[in-house]
N, C-alpha and C positions, 0 to 999 in steps of 0.2 A: 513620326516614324517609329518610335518607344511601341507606341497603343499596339500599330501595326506588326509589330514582333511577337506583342504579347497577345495580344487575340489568337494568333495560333496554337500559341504555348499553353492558354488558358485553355482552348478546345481539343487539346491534345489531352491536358490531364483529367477534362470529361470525362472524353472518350474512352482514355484508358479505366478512369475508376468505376464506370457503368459497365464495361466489360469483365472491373474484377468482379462487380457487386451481381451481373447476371452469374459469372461464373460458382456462384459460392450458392450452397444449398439455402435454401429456408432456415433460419434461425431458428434453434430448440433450444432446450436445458437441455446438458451433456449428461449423462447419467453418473449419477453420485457415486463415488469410490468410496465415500468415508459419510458414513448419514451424520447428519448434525443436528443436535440436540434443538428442539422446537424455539425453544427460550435465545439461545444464543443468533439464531437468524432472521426473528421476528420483526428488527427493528434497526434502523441505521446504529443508535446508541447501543444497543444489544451487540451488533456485529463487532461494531468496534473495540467495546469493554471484551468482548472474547478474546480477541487479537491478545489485547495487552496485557489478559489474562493466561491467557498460554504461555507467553514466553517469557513470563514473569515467575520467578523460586527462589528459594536458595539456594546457595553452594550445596551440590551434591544431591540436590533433589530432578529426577528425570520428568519433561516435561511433556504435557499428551499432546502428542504429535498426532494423533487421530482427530481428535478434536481441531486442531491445528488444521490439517488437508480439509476438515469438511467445510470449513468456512472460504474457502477458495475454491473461484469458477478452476475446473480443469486447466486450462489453456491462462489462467492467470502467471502474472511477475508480480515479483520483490527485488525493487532498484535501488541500491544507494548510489547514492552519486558521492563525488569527492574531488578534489583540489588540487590539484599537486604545479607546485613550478606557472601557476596562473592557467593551466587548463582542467577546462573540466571532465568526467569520465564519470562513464557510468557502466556498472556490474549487474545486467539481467540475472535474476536465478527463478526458477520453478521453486513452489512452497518445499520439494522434495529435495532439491539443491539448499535451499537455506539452512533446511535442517541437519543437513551433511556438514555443512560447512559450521553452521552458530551453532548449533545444537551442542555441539562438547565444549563449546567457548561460557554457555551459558551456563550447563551445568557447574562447571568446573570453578567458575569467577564466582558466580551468586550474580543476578541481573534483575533488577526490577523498572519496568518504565514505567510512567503513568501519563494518561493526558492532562497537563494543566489548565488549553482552554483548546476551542474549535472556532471555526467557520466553516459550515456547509452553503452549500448552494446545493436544488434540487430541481430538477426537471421531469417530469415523468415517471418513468422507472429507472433514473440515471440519478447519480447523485456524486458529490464530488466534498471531499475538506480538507482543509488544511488542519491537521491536530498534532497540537504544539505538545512537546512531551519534556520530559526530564526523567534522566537515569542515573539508576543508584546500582551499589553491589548489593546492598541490602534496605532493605525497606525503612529502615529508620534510621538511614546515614543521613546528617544532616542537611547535606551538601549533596546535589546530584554532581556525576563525573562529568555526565554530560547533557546536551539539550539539544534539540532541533526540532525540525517538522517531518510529519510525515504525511505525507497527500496518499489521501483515501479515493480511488476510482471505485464504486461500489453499484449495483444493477439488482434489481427486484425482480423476479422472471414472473410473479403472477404469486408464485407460493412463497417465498424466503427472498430475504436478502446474501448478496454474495458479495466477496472482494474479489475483484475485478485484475485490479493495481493495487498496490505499496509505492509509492516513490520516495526516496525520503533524504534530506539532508541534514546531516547536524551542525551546530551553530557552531561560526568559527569568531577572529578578532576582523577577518575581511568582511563577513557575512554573519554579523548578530539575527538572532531573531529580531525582525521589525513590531513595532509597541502594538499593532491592532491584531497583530497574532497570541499576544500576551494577554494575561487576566489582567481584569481593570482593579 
């Protein structure tokens, strides 16, 4: 009786997703708002070292936010997620909202992240990692304040690599970073 519930319900969200996927134009590149330097979109490793290069300065140093928008599809997010009271929640922003919002937090503190290690997987022109990071105020604090992952949704259109997604959580005492995320 299960099967026979769900055979409709499975044919229902066919149905519906073939009609969103006629409905939707031909896939293109969306036209660049911000051109992005050759080097920095070349390469999954490229795209990603941008990322973590942009939003990385010192206290009081303004960070290119040009550079920043061009390494994002248009239509891209930047999610954290967070914990609170045993649920989880998560904050969509456009690369233009993040930078409203982090962008004086970073300047103001001093922020550096770096990757300490990855796993990608790749398919196609699709590509996906997990890249374990740790953050400092300053580059040569000891001790990062903090750590987590940030999952890279990333897509190749033919010319350039593009960020897609950001998702990202940081490590808490409920939720360490797990050891095959970690360098060996």
């Amino acid at each position: 009786m299960k099967n026979l519930i769900l055979v409709p319900l499975f044919l229902l969200l066919v149905i519906g997703s073939s009609a969103i996927v006629v409905a939707q134009e031909s896939p293109s590149t969306p036209p660049e708002t911000y051109e992005a330097n050759p080097a920095d979109v070349s390469s999954i490793d490229a795209i990603t070292a941008a990322v973590y290069e942009v939003i990385s300065g010192p206290a009081g140093e303004e960070r290119d936010w040009d550079r920043f928008r061009s390494l994002f599809r248009p239509e891209a997010k930047l999610i954290p997620v967070g914990i609170r009271d045993g649920q989880a929640g998560s904050f969509p922003m456009t690369p233009d909202q993040y930078i409203e919002r982090s962008g004086p937090w970073l300047v103001q503190n001093g922020f550096f992240e770096t990757e300490i290690n990855r796993v990608t997987e790749q398919y196609g022109v699709i590509a996906h990692h997990f890249s374990t990071y740790e953050s400092r105020r300053k580059a040569d604090d000891p001790e990062p304040f903090a750590r987590g992952i940030n999952s890279f949704q990333l897509m190749n259109d033919g010319q350039r690599w593009w960020v897609v997604n950001i998702f990202w959580q940081g490590e808490s005492e409920e939720y360490p970073v797990p050891g095959e995320y970690l360098p060996e």
